[in-house]
gemmi code that builds the backbone of each chain (N, CA, C; Angstrom):
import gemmi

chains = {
    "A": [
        ("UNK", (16.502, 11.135, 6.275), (16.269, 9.754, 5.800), (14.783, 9.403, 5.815)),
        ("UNK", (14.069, 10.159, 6.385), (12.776, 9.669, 6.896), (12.328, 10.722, 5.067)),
        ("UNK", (12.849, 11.385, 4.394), (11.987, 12.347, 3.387), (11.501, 10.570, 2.530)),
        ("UNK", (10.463, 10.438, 1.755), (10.061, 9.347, 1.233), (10.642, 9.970, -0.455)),
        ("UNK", (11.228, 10.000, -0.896), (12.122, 10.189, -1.880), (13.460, 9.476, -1.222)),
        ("UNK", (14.124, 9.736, -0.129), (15.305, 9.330, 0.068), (15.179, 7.529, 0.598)),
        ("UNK", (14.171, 7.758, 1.238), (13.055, 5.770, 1.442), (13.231, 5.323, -0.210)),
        ("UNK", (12.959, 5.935, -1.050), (12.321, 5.075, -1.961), (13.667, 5.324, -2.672)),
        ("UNK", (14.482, 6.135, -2.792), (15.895, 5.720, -3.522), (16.574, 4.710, -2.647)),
        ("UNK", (16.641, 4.998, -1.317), (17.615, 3.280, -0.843), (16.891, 2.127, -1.199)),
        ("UNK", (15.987, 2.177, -0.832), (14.768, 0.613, -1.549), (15.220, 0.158, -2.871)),
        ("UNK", (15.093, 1.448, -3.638), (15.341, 0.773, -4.934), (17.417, 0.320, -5.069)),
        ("UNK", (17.837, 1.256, -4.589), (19.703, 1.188, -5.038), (19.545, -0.416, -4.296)),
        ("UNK", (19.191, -0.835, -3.294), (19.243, -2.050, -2.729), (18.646, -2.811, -3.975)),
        ("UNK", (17.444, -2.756, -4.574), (17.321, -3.725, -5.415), (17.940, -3.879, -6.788)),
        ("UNK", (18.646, -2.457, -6.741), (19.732, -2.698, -7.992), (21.060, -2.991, -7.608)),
        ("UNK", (21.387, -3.056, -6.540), (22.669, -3.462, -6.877), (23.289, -5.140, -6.754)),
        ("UNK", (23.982, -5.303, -7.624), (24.267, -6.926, -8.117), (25.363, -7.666, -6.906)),
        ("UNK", (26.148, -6.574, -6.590), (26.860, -7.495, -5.880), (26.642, -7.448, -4.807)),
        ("UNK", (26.543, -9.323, -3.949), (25.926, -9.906, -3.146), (26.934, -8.850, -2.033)),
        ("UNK", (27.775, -8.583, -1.467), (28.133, -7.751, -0.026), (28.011, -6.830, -0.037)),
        ("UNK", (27.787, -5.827, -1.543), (27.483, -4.404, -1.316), (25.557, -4.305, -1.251)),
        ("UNK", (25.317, -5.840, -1.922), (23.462, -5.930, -1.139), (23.139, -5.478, -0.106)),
        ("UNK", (24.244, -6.883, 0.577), (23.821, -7.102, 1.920), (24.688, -5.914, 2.776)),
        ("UNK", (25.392, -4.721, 2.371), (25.535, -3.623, 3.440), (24.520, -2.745, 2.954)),
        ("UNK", (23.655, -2.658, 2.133), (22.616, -1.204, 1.446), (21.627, -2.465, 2.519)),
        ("UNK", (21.235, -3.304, 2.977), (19.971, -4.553, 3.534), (20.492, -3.957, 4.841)),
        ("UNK", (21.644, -3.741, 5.293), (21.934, -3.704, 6.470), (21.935, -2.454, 7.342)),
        ("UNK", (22.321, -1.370, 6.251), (22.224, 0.020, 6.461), (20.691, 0.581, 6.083)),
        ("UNK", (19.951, 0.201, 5.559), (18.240, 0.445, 5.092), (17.511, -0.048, 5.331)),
        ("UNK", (17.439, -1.483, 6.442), (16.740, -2.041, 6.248), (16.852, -2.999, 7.921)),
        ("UNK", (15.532, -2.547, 8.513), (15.614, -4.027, 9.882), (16.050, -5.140, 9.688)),
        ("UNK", (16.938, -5.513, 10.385), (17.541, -6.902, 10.479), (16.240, -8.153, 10.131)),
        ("UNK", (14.962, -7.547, 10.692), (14.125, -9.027, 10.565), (12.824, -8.319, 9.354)),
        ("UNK", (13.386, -7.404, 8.867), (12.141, -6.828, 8.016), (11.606, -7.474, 6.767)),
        ("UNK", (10.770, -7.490, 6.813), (9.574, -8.560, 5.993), (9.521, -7.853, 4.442)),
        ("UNK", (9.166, -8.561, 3.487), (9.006, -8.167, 2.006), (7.500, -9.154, 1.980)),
        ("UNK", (6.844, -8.968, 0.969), (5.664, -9.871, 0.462), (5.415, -8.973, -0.803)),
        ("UNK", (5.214, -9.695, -2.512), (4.712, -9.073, -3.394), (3.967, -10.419, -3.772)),
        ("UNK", (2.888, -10.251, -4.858), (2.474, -11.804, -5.543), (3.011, -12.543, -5.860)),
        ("UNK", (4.484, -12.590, -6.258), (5.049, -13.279, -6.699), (5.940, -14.090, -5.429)),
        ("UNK", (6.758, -13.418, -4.628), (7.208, -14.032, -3.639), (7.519, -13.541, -2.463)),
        ("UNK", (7.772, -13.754, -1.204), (7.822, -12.887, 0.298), (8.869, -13.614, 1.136)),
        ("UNK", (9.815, -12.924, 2.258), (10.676, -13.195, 2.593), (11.286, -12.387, 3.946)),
        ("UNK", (11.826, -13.067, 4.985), (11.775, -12.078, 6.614), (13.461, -12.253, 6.756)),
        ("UNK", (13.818, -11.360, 7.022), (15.107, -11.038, 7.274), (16.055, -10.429, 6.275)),
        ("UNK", (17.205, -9.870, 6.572), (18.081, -9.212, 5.456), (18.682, -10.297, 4.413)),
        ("UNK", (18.630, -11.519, 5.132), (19.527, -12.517, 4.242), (18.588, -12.771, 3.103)),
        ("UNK", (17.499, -13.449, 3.519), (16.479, -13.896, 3.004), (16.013, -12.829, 1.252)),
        ("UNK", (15.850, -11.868, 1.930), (15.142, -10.366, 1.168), (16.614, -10.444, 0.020)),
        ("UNK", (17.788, -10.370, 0.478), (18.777, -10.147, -0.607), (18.845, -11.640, -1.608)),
        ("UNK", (18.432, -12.365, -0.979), (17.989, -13.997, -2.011), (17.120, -13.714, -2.922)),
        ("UNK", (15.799, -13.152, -2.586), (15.145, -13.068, -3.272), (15.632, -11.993, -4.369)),
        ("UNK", (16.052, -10.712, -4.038), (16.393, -9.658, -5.112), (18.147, -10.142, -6.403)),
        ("UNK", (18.541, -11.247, -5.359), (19.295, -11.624, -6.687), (19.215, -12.376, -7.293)),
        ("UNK", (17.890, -13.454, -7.356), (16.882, -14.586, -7.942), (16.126, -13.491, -8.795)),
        ("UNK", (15.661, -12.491, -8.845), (15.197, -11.278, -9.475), (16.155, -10.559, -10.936)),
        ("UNK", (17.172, -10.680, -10.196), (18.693, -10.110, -11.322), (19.062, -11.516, -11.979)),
        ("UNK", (18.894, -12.783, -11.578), (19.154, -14.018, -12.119), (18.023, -14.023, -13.488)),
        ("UNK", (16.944, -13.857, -13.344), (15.752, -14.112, -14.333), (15.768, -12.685, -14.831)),
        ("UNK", (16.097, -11.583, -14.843), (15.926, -10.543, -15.345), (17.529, -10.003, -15.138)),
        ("UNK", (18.794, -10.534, -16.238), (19.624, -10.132, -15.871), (20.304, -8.194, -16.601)),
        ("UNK", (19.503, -8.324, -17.126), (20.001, -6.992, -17.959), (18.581, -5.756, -17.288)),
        ("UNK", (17.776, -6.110, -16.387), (17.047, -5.150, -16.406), (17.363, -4.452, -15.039)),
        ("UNK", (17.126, -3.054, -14.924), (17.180, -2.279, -13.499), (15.583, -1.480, -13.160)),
        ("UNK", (16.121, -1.287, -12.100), (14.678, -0.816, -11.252), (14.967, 0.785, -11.234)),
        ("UNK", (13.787, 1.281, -11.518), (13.588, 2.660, -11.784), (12.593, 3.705, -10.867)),
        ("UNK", (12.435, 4.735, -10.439), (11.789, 5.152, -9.500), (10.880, 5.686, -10.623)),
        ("UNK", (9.527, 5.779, -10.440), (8.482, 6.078, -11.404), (7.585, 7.399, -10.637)),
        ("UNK", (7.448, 8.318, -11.328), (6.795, 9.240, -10.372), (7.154, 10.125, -9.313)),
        ("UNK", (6.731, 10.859, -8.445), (7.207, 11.084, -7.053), (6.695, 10.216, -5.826)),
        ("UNK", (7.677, 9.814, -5.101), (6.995, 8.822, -4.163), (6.258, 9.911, -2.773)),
        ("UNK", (5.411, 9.559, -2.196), (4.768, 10.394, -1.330), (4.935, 9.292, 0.122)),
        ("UNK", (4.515, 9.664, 0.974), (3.837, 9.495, 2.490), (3.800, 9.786, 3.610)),
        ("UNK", (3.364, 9.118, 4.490), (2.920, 9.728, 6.128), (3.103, 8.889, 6.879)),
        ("UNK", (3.808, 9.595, 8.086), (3.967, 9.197, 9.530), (5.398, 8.052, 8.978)),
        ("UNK", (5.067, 6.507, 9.156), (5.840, 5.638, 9.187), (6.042, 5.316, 7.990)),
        ("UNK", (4.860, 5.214, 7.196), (4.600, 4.694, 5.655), (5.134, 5.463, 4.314)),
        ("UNK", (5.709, 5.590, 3.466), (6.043, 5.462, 2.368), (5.345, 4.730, 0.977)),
        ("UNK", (5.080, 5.373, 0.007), (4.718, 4.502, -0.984), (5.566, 5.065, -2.534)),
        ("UNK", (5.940, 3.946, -3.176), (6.383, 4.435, -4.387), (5.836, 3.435, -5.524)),
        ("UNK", (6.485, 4.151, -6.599), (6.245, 3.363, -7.953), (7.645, 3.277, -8.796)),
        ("UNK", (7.679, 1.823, -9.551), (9.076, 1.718, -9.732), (8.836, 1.161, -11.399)),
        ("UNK", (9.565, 1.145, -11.990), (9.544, 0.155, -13.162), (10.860, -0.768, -13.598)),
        ("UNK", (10.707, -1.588, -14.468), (11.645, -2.900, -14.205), (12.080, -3.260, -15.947)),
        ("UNK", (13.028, -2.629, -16.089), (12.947, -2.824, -17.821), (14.622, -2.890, -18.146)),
        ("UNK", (14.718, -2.816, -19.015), (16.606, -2.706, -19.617), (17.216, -0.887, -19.458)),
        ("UNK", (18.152, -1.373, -19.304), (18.778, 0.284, -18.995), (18.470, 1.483, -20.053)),
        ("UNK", (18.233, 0.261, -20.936), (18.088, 1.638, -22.504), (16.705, 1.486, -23.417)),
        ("UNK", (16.020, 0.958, -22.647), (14.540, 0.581, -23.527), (13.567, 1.159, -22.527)),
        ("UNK", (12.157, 0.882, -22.792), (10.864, 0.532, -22.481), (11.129, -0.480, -21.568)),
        ("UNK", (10.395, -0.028, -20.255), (10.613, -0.970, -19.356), (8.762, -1.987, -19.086)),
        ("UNK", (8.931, -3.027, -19.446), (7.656, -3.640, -19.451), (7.022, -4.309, -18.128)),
        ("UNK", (7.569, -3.868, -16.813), (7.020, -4.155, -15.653), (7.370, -3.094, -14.968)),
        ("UNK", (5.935, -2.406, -14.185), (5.762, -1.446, -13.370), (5.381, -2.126, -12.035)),
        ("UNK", (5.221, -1.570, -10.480), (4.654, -1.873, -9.309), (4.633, -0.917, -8.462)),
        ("UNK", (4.058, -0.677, -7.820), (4.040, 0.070, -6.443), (4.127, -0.610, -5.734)),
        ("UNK", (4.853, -0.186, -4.529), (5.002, -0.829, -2.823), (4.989, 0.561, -1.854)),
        ("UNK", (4.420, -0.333, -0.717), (4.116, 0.598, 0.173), (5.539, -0.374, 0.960)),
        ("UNK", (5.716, 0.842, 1.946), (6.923, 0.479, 2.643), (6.298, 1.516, 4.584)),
        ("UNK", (6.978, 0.300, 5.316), (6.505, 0.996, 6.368), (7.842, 0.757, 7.172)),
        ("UNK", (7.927, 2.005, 7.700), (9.477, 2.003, 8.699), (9.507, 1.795, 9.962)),
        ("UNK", (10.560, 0.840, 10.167), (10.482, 1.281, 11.889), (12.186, 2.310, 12.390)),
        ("UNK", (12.553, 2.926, 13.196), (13.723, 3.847, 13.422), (14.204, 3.947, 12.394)),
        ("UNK", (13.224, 4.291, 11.004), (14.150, 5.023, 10.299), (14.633, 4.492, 8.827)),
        ("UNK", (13.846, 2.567, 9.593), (15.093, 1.588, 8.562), (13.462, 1.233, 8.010)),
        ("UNK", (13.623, 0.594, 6.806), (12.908, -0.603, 6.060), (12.289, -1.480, 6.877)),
        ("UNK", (10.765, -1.322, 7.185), (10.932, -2.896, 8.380), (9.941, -3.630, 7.669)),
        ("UNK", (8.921, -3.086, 6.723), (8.220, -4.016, 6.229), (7.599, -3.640, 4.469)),
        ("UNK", (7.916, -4.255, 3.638), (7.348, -4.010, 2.424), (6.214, -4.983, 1.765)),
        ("UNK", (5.250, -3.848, 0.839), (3.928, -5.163, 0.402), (3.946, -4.354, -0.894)),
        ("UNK", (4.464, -5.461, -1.749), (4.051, -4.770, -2.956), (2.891, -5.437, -4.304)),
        ("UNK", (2.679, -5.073, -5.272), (2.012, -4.901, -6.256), (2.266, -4.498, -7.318)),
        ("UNK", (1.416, -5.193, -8.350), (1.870, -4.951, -9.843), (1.376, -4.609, -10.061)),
        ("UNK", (1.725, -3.220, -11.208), (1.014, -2.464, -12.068), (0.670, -3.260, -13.600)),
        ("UNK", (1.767, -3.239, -13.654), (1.855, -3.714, -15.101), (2.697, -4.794, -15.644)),
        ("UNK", (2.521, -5.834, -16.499), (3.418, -6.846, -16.626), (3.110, -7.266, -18.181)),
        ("UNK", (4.165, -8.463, -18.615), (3.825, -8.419, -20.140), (2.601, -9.997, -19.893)),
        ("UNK", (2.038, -9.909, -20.925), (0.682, -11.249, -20.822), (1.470, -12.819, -20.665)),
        ("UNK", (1.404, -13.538, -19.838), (2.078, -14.612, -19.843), (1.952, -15.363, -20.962)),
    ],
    "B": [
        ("UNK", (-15.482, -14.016, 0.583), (-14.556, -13.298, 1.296), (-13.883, -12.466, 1.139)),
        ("UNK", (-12.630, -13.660, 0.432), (-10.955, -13.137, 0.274), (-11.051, -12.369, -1.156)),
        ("UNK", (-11.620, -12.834, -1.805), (-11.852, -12.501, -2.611), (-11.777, -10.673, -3.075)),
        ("UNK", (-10.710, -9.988, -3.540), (-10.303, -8.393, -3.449), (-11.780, -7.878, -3.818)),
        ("UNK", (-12.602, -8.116, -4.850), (-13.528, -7.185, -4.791), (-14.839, -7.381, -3.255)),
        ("UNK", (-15.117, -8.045, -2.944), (-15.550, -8.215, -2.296), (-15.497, -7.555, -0.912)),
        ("UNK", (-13.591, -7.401, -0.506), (-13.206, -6.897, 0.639), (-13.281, -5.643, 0.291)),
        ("UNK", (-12.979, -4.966, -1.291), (-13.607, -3.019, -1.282), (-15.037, -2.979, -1.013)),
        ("UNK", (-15.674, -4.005, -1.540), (-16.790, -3.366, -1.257), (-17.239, -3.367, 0.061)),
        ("UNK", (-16.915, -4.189, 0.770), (-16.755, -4.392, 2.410), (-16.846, -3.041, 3.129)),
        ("UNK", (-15.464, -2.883, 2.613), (-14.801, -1.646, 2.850), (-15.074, -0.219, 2.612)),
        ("UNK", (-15.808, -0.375, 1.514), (-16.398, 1.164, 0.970), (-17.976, 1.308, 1.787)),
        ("UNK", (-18.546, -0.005, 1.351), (-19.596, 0.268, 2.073), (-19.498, 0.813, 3.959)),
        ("UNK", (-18.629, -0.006, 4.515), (-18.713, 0.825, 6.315), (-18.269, 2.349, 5.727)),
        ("UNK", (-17.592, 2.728, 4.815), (-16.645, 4.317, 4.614), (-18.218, 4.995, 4.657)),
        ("UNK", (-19.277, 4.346, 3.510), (-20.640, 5.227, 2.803), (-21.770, 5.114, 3.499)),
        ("UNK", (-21.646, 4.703, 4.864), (-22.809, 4.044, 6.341), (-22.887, 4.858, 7.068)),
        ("UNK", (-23.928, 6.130, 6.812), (-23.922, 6.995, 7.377), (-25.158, 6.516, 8.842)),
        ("UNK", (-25.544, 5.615, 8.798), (-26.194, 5.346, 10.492), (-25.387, 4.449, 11.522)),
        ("UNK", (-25.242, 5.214, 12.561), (-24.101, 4.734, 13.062), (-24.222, 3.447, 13.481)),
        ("UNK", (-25.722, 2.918, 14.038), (-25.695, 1.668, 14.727), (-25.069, 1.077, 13.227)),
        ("UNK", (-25.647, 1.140, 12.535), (-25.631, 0.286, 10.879), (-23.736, 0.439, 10.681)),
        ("UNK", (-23.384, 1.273, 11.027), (-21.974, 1.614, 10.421), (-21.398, 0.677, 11.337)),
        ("UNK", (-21.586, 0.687, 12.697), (-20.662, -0.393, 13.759), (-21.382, -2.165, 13.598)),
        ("UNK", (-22.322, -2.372, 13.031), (-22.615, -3.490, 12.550), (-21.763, -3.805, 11.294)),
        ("UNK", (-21.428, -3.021, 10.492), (-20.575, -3.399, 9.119), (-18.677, -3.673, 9.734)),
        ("UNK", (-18.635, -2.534, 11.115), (-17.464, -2.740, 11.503), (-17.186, -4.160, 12.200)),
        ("UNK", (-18.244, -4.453, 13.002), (-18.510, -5.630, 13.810), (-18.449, -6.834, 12.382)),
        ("UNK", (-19.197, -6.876, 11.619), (-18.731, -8.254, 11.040), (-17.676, -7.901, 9.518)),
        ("UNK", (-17.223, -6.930, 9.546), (-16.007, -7.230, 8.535), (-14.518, -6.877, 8.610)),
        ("UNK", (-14.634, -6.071, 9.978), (-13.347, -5.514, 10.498), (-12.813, -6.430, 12.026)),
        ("UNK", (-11.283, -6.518, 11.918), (-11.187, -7.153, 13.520), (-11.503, -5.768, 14.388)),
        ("UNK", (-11.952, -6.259, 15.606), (-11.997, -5.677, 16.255), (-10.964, -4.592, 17.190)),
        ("UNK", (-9.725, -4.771, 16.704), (-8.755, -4.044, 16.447), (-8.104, -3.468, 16.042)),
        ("UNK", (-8.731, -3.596, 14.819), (-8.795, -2.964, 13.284), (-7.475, -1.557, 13.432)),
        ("UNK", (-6.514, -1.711, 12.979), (-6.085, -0.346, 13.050), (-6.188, 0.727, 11.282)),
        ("UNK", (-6.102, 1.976, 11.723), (-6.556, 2.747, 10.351), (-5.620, 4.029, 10.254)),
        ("UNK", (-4.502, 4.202, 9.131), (-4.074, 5.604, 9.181), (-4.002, 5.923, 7.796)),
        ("UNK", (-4.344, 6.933, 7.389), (-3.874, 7.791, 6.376), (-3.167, 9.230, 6.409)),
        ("UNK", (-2.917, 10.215, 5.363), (-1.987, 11.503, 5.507), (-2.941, 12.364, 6.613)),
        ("UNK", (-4.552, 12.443, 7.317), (-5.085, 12.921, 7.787), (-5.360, 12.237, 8.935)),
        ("UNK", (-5.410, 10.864, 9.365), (-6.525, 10.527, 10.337), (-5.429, 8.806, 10.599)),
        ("UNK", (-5.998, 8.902, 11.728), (-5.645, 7.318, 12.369), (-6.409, 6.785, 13.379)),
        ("UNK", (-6.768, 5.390, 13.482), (-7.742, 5.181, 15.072), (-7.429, 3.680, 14.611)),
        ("UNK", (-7.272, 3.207, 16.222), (-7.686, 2.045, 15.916), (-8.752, 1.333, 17.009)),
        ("UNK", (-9.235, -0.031, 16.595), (-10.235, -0.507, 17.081), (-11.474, 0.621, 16.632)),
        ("UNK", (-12.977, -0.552, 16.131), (-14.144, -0.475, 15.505), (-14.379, 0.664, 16.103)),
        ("UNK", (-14.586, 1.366, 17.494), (-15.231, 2.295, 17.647), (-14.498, 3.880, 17.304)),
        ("UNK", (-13.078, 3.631, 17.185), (-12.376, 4.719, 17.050), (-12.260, 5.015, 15.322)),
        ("UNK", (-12.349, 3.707, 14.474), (-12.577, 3.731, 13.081), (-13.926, 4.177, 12.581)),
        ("UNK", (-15.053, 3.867, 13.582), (-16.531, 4.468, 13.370), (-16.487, 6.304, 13.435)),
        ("UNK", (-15.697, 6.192, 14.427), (-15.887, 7.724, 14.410), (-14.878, 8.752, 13.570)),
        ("UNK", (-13.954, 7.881, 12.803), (-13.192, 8.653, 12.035), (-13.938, 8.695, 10.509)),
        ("UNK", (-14.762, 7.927, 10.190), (-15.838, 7.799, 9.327), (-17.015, 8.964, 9.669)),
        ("UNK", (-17.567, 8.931, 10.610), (-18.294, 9.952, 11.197), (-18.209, 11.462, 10.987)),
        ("UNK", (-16.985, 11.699, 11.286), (-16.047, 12.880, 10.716), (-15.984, 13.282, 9.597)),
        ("UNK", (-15.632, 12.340, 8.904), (-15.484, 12.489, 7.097), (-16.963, 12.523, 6.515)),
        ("UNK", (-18.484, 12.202, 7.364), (-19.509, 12.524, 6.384), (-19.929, 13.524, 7.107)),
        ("UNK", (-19.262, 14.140, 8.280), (-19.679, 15.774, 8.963), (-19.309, 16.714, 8.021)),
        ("UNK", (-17.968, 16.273, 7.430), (-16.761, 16.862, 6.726), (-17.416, 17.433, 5.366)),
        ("UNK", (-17.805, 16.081, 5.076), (-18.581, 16.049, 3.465), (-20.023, 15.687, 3.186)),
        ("UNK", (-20.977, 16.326, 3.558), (-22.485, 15.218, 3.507), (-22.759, 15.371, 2.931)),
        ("UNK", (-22.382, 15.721, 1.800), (-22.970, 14.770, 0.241), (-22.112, 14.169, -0.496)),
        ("UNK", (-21.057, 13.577, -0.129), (-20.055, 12.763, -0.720), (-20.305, 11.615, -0.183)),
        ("UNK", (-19.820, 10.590, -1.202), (-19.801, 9.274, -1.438), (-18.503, 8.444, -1.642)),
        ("UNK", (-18.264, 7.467, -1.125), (-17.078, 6.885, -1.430), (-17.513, 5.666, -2.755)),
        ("UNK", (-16.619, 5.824, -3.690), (-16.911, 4.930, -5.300), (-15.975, 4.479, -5.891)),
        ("UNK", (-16.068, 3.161, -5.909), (-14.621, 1.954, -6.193), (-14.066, 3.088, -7.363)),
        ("UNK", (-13.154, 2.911, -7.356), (-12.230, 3.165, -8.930), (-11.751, 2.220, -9.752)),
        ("UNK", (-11.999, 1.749, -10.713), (-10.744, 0.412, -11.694), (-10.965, -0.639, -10.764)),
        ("UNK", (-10.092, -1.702, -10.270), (-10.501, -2.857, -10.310), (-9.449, -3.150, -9.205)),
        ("UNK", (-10.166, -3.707, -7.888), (-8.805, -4.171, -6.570), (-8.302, -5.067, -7.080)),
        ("UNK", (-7.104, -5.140, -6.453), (-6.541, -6.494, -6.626), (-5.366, -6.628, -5.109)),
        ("UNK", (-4.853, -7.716, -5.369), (-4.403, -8.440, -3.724), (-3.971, -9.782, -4.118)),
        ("UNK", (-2.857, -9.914, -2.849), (-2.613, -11.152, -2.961), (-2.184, -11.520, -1.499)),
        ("UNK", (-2.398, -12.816, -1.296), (-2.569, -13.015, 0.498), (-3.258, -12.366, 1.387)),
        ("UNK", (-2.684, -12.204, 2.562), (-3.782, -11.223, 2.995), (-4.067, -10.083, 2.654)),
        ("UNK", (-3.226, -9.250, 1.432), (-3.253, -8.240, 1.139), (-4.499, -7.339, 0.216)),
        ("UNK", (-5.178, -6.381, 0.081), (-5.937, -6.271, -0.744), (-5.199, -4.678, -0.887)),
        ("UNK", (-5.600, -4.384, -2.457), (-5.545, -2.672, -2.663), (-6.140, -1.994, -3.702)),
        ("UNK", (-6.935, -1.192, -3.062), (-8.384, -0.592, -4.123), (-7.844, 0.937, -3.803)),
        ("UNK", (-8.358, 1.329, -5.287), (-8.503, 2.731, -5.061), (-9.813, 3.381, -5.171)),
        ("UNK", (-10.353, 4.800, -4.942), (-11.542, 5.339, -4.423), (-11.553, 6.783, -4.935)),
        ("UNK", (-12.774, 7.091, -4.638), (-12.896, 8.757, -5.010), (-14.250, 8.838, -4.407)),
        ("UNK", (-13.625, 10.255, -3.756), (-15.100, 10.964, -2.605), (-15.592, 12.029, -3.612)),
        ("UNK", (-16.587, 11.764, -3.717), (-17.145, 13.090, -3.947), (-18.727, 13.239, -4.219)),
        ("UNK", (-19.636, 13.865, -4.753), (-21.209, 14.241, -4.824), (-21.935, 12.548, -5.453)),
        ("UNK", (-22.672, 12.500, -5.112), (-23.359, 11.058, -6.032), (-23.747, 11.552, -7.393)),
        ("UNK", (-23.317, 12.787, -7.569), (-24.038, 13.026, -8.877), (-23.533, 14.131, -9.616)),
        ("UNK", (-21.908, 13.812, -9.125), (-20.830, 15.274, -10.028), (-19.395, 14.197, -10.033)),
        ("UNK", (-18.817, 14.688, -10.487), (-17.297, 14.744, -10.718), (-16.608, 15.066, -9.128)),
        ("UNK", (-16.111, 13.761, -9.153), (-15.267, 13.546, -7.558), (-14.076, 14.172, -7.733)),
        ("UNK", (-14.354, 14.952, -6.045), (-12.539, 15.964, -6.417), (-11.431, 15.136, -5.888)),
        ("UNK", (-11.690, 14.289, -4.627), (-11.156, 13.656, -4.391), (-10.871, 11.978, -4.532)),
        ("UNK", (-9.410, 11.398, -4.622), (-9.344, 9.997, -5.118), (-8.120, 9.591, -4.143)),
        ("UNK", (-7.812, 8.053, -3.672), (-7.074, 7.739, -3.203), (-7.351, 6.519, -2.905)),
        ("UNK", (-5.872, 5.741, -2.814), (-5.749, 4.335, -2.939), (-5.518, 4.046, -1.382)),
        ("UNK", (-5.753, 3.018, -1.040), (-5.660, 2.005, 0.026), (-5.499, 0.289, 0.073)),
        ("UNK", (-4.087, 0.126, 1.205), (-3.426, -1.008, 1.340), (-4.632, -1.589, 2.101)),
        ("UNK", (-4.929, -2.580, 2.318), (-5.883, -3.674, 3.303), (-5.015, -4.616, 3.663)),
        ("UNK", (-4.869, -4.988, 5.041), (-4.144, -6.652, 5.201), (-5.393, -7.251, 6.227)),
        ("UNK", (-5.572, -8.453, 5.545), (-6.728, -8.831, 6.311), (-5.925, -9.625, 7.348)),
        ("UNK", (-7.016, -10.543, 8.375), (-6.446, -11.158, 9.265), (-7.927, -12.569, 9.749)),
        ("UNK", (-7.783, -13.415, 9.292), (-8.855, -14.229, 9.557), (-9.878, -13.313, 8.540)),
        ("UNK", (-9.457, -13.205, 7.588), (-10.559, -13.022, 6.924), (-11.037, -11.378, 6.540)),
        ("UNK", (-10.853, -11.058, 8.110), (-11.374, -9.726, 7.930), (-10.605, -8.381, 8.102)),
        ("UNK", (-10.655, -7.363, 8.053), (-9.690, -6.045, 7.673), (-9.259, -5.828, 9.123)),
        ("UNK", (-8.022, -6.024, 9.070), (-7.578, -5.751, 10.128), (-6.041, -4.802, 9.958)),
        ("UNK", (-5.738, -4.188, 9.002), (-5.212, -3.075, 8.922), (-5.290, -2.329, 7.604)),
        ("UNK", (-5.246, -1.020, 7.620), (-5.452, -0.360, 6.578), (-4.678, 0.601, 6.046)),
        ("UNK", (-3.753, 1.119, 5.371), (-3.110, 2.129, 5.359), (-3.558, 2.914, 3.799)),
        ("UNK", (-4.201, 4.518, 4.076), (-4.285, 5.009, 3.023), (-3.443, 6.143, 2.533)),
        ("UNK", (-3.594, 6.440, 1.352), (-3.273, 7.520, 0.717), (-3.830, 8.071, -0.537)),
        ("UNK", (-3.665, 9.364, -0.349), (-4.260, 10.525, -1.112), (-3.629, 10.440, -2.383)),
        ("UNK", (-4.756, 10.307, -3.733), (-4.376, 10.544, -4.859), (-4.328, 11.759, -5.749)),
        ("UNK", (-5.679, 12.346, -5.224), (-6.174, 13.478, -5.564), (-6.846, 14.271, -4.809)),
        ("UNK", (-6.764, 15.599, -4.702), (-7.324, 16.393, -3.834), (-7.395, 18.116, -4.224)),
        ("UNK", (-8.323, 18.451, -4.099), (-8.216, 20.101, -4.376), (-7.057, 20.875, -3.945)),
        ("UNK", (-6.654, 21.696, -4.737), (-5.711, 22.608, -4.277), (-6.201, 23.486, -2.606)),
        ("UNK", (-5.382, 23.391, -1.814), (-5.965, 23.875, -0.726), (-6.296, 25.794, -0.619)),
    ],
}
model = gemmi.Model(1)
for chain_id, residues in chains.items():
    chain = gemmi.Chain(chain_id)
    for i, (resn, *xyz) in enumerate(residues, 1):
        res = gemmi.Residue()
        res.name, res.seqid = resn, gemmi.SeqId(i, " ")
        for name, pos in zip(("N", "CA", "C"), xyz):
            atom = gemmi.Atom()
            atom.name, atom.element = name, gemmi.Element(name[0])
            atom.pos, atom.b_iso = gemmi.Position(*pos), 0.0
            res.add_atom(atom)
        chain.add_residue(res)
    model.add_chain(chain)
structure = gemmi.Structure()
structure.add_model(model)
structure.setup_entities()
């Protein structure tokens, strides 16, 4: 669990999946009970909280999924990947990286960043 | 300050301070004094243990330079620039990005990683 390929596929299956109790068991099984998120857009501490925000995410972007971009790499505690955010069958027009830092194993803190987005 | 370019250059400059009093003066007013630092090679924390992991890297390399890449960006306390070591006056072999979370202002954690690097 600790390989950062297998980090960065639960991260993401958590942010794809829609329904709110199979969220909150991928939040519960991947992720510290009090573990922190922060990207520019919005940040959030705990499992409840973090699964609010990712289905306020599927609310405004309801047809799009999250994609693993690249190979994700890292060291010691830390993890970093790259993801993209588009429709299942197109060009996906938002990219980001997040670094992810673990504690026993689980999700305890994420900071992410945008690569790419469309011009407001 | 807060301002992301400002904090790489902060930041690059203590990396490219090869006199040490001069290097722990750049640590002293832009890093907390607790500063912690890890990447895939190296970790220290607090100014004097971050001085000397700098120290290392221009034993390592003395004629390399650390040189912004593209353009930081950040949000909250967060900053993230990427870099490339190499000759002041060739083609850098090495490149790699770094997380910043400031704290009052100043760098008080850092987490890097390797973008590019010679085949070993």
């Amino acid at each position: 669990m600790h390989e950062p390929i297998a980090i960065a596929n639960a991260y993401l299956d958590t942010w794809n999946q829609r329904v709110a109790a199979q969220r909150q068991a991928l939040l519960a099984q991947h992720w510290s009970a009090d573990a922190r998120y922060v990207d520019p857009l919005m940040a959030g501490q705990g499992t409840a909280q973090i699964g609010a925000l990712i289905a306020a995410v599927h609310e405004r972007f309801p047809h799009f999924r999250f994609a693993l971009l690249g190979k994700p790499d890292g060291h010691g505690d830390y993890v970093r990947l790259s993801w993209s955010l588009g429709p299942a069958d197109g060009d996906a027009p938002i990219e980001g990286s997040d670094v992810v830092r673990l504690r026993d194993g689980k999700i305890d803190e994420v900071v992410g960043f945008i690569d790419r987005a469309p011009l407001p």
